[in-house]
mmCIF file of the C-alpha atoms, coordinates in Angstrom:
data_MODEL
# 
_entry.id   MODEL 
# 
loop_
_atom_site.group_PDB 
_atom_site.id 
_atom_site.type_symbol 
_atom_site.label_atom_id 
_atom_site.label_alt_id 
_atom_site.label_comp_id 
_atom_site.label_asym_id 
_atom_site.label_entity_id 
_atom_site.label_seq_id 
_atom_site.pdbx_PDB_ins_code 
_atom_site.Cartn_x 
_atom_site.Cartn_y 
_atom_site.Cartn_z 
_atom_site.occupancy 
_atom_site.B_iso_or_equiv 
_atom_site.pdbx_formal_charge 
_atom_site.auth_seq_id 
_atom_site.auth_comp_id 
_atom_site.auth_asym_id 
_atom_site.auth_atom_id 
_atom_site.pdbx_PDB_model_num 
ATOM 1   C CA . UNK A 1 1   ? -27.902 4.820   -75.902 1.00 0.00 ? 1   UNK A CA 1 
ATOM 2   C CA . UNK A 1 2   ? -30.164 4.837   -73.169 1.00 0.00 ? 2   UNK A CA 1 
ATOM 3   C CA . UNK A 1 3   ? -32.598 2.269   -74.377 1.00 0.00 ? 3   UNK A CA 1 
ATOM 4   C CA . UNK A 1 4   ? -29.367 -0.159  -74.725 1.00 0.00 ? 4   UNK A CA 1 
ATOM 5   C CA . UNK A 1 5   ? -29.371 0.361   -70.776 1.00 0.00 ? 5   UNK A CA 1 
ATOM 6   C CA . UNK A 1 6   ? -33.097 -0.016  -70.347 1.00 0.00 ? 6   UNK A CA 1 
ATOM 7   C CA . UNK A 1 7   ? -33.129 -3.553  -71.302 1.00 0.00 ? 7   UNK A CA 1 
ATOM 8   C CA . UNK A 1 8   ? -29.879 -4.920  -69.212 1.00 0.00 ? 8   UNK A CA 1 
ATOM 9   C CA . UNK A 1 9   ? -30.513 -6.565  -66.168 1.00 0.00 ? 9   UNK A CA 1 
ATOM 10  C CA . UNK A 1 10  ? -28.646 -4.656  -62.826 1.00 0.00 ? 10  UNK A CA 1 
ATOM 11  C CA . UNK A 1 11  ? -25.886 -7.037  -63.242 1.00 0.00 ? 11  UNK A CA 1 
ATOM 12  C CA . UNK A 1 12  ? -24.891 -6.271  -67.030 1.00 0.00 ? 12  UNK A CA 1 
ATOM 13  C CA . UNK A 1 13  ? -25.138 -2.462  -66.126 1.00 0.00 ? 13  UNK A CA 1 
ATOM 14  C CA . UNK A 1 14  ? -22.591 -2.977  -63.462 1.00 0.00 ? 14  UNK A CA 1 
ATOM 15  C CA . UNK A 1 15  ? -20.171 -4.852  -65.618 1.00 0.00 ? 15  UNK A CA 1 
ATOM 16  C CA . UNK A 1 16  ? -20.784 -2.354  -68.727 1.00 0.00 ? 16  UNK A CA 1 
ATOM 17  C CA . UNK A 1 17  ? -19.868 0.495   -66.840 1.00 0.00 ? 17  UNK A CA 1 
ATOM 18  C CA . UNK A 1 18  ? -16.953 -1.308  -65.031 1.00 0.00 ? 18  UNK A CA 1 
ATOM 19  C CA . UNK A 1 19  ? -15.762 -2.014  -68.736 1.00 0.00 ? 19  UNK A CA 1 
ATOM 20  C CA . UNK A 1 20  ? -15.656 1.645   -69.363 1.00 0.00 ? 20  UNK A CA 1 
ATOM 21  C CA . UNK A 1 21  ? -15.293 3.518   -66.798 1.00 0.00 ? 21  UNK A CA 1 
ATOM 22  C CA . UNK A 1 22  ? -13.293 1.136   -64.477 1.00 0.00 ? 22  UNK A CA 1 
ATOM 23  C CA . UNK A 1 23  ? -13.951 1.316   -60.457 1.00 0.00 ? 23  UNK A CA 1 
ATOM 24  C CA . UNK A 1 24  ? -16.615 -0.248  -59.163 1.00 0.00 ? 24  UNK A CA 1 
ATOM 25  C CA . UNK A 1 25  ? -20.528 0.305   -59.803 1.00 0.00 ? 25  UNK A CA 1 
ATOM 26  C CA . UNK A 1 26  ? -23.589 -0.796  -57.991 1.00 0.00 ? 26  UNK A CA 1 
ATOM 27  C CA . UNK A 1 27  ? -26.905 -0.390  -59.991 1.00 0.00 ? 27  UNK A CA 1 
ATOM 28  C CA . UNK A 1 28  ? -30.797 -0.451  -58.806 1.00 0.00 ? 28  UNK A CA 1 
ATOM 29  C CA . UNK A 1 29  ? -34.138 -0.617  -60.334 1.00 0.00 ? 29  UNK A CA 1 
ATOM 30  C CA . UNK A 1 30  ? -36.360 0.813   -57.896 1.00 0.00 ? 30  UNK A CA 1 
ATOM 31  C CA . UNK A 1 31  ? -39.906 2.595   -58.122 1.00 0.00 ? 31  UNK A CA 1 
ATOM 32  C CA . UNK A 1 32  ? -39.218 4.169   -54.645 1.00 0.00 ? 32  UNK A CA 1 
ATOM 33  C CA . UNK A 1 33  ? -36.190 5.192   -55.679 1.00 0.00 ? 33  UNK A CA 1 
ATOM 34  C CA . UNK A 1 34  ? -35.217 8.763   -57.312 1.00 0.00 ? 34  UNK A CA 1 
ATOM 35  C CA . UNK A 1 35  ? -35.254 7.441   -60.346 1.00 0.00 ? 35  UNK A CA 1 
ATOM 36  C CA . UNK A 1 36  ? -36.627 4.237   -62.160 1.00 0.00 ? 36  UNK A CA 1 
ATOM 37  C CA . UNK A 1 37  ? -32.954 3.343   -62.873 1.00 0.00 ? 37  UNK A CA 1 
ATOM 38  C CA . UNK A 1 38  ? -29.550 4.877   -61.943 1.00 0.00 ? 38  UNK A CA 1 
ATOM 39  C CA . UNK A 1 39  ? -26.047 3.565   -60.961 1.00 0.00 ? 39  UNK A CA 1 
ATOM 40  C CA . UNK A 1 40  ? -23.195 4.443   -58.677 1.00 0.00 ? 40  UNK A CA 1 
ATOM 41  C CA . UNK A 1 41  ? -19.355 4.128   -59.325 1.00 0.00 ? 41  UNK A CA 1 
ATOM 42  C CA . UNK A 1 42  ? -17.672 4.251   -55.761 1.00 0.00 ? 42  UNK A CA 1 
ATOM 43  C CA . UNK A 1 43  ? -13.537 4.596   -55.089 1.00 0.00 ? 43  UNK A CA 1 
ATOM 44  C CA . UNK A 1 44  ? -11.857 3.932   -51.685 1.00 0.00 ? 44  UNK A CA 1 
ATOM 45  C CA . UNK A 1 45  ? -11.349 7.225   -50.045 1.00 0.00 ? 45  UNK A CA 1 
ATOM 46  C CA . UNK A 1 46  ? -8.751  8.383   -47.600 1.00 0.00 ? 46  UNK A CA 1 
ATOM 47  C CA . UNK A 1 47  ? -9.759  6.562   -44.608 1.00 0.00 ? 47  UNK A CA 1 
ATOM 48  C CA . UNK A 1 48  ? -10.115 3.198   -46.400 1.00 0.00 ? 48  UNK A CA 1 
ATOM 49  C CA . UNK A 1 49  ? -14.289 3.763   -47.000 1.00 0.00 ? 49  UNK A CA 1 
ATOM 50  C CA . UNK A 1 50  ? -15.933 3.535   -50.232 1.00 0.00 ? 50  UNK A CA 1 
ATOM 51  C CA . UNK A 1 51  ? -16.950 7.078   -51.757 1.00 0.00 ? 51  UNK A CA 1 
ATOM 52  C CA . UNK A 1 52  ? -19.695 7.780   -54.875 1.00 0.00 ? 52  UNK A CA 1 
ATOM 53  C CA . UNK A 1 53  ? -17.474 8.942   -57.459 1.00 0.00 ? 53  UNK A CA 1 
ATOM 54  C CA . UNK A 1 54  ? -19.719 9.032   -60.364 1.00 0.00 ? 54  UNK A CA 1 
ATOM 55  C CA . UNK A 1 55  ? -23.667 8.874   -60.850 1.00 0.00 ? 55  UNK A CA 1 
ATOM 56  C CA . UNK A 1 56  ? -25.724 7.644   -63.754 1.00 0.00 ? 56  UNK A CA 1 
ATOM 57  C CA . UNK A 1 57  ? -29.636 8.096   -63.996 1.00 0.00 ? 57  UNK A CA 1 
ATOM 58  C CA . UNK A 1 58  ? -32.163 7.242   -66.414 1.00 0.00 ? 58  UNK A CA 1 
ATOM 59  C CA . UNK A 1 59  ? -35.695 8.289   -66.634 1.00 0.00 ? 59  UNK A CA 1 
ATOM 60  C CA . UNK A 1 60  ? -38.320 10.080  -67.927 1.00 0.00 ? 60  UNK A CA 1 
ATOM 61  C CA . UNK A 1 61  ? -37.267 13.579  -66.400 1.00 0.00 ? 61  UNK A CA 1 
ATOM 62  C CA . UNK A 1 62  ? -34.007 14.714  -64.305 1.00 0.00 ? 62  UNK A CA 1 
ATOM 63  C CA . UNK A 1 63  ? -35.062 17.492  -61.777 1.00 0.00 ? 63  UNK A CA 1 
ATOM 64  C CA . UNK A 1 64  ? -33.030 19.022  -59.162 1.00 0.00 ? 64  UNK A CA 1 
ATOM 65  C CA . UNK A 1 65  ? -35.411 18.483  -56.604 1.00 0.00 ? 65  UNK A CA 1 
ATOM 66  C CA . UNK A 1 66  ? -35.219 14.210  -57.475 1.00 0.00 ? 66  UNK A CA 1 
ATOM 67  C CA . UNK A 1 67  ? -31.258 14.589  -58.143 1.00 0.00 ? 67  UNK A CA 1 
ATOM 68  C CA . UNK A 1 68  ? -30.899 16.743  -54.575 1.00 0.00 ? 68  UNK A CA 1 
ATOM 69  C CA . UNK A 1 69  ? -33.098 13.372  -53.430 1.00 0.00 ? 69  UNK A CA 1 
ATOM 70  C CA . UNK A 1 70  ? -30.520 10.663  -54.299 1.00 0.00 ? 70  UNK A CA 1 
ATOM 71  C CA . UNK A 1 71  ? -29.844 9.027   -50.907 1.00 0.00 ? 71  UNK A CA 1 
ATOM 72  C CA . UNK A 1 72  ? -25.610 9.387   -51.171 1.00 0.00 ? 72  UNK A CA 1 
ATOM 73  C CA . UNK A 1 73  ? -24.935 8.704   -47.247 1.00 0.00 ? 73  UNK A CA 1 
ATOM 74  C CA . UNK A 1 74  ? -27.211 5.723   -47.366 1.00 0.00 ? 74  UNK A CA 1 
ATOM 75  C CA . UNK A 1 75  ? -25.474 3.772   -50.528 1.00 0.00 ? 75  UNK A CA 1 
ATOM 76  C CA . UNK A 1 76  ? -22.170 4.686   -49.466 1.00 0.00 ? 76  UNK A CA 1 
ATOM 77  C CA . UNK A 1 77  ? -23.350 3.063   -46.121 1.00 0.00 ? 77  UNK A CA 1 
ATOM 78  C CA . UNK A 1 78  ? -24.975 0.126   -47.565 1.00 0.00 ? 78  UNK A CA 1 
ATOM 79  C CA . UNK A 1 79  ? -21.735 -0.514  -50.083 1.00 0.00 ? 79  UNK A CA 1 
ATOM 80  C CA . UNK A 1 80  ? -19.223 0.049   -47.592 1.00 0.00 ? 80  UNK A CA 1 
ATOM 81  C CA . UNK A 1 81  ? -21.548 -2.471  -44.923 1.00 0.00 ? 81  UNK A CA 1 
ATOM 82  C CA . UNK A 1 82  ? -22.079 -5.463  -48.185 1.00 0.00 ? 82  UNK A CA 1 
ATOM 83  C CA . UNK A 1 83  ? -17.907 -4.853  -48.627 1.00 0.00 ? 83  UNK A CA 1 
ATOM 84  C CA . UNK A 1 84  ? -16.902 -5.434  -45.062 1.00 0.00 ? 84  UNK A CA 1 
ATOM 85  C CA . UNK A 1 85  ? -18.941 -8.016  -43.965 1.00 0.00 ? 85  UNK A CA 1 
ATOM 86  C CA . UNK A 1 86  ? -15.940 -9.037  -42.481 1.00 0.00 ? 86  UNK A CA 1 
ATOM 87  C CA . UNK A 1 87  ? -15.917 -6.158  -40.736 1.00 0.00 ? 87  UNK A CA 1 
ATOM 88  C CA . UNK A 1 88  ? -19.437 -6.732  -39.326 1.00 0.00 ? 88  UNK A CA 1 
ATOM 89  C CA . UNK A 1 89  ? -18.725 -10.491 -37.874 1.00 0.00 ? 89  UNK A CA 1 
ATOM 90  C CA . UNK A 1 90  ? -16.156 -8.539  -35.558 1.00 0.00 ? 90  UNK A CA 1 
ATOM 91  C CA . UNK A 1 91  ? -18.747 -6.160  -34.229 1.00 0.00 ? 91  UNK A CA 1 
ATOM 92  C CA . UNK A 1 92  ? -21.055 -9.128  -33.498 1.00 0.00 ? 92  UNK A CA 1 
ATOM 93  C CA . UNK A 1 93  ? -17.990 -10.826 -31.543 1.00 0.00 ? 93  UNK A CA 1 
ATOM 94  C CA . UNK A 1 94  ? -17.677 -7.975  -29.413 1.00 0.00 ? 94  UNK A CA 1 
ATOM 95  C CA . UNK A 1 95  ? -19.703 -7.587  -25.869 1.00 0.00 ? 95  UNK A CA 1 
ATOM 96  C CA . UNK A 1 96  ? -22.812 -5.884  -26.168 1.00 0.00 ? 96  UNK A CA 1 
ATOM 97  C CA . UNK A 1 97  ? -22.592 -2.247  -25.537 1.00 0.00 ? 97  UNK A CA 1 
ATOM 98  C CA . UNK A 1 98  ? -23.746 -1.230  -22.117 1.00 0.00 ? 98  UNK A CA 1 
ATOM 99  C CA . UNK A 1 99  ? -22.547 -0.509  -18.863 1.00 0.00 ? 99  UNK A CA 1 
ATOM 100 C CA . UNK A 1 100 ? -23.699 -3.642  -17.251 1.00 0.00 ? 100 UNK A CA 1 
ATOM 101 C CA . UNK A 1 101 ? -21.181 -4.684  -13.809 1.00 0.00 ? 101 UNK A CA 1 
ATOM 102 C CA . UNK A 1 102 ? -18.212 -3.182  -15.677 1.00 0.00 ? 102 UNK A CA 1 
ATOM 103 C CA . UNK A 1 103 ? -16.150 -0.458  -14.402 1.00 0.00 ? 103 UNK A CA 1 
ATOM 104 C CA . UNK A 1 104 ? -15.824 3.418   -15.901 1.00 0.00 ? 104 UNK A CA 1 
ATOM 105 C CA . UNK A 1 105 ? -12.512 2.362   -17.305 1.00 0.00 ? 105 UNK A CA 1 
ATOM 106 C CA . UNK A 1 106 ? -13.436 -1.007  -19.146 1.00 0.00 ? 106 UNK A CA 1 
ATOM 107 C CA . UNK A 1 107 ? -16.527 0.514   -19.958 1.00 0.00 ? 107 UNK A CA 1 
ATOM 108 C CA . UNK A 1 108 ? -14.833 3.301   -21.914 1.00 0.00 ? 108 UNK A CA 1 
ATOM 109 C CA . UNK A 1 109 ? -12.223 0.636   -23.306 1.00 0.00 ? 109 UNK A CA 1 
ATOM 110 C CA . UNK A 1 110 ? -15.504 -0.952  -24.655 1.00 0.00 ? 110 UNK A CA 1 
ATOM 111 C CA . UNK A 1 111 ? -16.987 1.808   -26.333 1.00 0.00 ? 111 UNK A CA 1 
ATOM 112 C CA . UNK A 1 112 ? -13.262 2.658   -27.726 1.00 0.00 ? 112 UNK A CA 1 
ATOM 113 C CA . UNK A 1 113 ? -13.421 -0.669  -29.410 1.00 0.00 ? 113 UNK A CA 1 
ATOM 114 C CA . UNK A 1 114 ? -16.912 -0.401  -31.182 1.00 0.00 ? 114 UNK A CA 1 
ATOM 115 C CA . UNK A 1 115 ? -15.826 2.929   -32.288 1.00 0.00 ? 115 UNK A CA 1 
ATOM 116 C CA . UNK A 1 116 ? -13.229 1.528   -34.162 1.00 0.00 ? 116 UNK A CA 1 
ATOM 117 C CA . UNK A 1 117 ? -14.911 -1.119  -35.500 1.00 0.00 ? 117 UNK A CA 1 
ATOM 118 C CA . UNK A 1 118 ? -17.580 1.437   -36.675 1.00 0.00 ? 118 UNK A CA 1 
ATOM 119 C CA . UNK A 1 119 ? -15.800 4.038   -38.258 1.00 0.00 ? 119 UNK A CA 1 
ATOM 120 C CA . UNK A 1 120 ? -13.825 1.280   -40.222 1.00 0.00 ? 120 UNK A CA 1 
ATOM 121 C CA . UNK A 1 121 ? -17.023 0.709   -42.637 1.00 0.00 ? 121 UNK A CA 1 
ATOM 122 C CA . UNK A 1 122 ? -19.132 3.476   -41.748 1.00 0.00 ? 122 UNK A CA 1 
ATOM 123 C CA . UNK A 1 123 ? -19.032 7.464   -41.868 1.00 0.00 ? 123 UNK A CA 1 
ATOM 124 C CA . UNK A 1 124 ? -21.134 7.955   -39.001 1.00 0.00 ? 124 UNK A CA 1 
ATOM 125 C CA . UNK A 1 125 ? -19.820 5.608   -35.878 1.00 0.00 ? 125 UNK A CA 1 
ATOM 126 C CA . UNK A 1 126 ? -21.660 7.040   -33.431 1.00 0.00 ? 126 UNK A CA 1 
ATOM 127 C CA . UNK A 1 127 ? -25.058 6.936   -35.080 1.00 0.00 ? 127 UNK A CA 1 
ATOM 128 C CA . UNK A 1 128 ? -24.045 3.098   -36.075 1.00 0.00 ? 128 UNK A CA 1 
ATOM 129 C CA . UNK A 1 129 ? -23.060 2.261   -32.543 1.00 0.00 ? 129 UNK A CA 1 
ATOM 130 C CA . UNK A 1 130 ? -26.582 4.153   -31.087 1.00 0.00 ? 130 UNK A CA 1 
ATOM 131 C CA . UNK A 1 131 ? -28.647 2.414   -33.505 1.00 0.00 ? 131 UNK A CA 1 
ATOM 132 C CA . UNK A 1 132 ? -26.893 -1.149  -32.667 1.00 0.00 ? 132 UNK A CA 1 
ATOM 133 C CA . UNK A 1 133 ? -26.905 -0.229  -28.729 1.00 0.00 ? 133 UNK A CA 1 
ATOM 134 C CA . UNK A 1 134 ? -30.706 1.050   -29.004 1.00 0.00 ? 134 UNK A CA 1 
ATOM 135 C CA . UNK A 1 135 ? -30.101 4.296   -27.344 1.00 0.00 ? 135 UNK A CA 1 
ATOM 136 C CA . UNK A 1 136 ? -29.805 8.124   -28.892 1.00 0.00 ? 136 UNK A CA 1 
ATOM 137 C CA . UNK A 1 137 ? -26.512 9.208   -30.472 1.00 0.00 ? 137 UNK A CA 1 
ATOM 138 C CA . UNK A 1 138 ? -26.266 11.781  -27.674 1.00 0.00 ? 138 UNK A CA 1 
ATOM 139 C CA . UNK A 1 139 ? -25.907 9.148   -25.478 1.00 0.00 ? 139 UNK A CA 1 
ATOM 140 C CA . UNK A 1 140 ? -23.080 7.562   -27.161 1.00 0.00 ? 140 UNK A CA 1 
ATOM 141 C CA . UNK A 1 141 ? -21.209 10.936  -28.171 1.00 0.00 ? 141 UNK A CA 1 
ATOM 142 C CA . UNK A 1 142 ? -20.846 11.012  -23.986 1.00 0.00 ? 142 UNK A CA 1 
ATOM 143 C CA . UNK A 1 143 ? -19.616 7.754   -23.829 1.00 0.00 ? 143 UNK A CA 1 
ATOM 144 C CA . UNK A 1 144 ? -16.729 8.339   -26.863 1.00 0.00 ? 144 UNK A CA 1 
ATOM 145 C CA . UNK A 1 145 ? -16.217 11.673  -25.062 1.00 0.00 ? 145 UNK A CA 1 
ATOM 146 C CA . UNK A 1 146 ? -15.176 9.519   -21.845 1.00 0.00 ? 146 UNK A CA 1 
ATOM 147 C CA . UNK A 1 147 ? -13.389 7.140   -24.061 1.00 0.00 ? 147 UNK A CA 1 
ATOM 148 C CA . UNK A 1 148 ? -11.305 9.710   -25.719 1.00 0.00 ? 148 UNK A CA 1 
ATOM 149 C CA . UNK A 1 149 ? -10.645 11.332  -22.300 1.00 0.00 ? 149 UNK A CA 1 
ATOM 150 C CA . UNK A 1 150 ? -9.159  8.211   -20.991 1.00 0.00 ? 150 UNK A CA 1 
ATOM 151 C CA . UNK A 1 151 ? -7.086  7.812   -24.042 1.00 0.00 ? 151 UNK A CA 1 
ATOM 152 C CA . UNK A 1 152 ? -8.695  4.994   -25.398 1.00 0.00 ? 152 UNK A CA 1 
ATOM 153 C CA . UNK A 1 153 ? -8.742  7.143   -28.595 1.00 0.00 ? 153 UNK A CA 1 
ATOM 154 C CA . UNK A 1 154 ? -7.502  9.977   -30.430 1.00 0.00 ? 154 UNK A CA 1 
ATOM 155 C CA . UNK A 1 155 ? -8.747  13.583  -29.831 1.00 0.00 ? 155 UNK A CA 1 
ATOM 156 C CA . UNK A 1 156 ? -11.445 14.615  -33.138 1.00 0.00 ? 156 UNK A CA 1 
ATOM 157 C CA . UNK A 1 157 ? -10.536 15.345  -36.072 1.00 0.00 ? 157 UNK A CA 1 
ATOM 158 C CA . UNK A 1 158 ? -12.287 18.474  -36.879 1.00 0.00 ? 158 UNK A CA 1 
ATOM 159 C CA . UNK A 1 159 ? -14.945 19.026  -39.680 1.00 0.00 ? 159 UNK A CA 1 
ATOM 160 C CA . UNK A 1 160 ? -14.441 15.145  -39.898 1.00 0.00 ? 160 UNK A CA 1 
ATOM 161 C CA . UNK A 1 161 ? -18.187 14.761  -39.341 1.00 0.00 ? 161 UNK A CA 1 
# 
């Protein structure tokens, strides 16, 4: 069965496994990669993200150490960031994130509204909205902090992170 997959192309794989597993499946041919070839079936989760929910690998040999090495985070980022592209025009439309002439309060309404934005297509909002801003996470946990303590948000969830 596995030399059937070997001579697909990525988009044959996806549909195959669509056709028989259902959901939806993103496959990769990489030589950095893990492995040579592998797929990924992801499902919406609670908050509305896309989750892996199944994994399929083909090569030579299937260690631990190259299975622990399967980047999860990072293709559940990248999925969830190709499906709400949407999502990602809306960020752009947004101010830039910094402090600039504005005041505490419309400052923290700012960084309320990125934050949302964020954590609608990725697990990680504040490491998305440091990255995009150009400054360290720790930064930006401060600024949500402020946001959350003017009500601009909700308290934490905790053990969401």
């Amino acid at each position: 069965m596995a030399d059937q997959w070997q001579n697909m192309d990525e988009s044959e794989i996806e549909r195959a496994l669509t056709s028989t597993f259902g959901g939806m499946w993103r496959s990769w041919v990489s030589e950095k990669a893990p492995f040579k070839r592998a797929a990924a079936q992801f499902a919406e989760g609670k908050d509305g993200r896309l989750v892996m929910s199944g994994l399929l690998v083909l090569d030579e040999a299937i260690t631990t150490d190259r299975l622990k090495s399967v980047p999860v985070r990072a293709l559940e980022n990248s999925w969830n960031l190709t499906k709400n592209e949407d999502a990602r025009e809306e960020i752009r439309k947004l101010p830039k994130l910094e402090r600039a002439s504005r005041s505490p309060e419309e400052f923290a309404q700012l960084v309320a509204e990125h934050y949302k934005a964020w954590a609608a297509i990725v697990a990680h909002p504040v490491a998305a909205m440091a990255a995009d801003a150009n400054v360290k996470p720790p930064t930006v946990h401060g600024w949500v902090r402020e946001a959350r303590l003017r009500g601009f948000l909700p308290p934490a969830t905790r053990g969401k992170g």
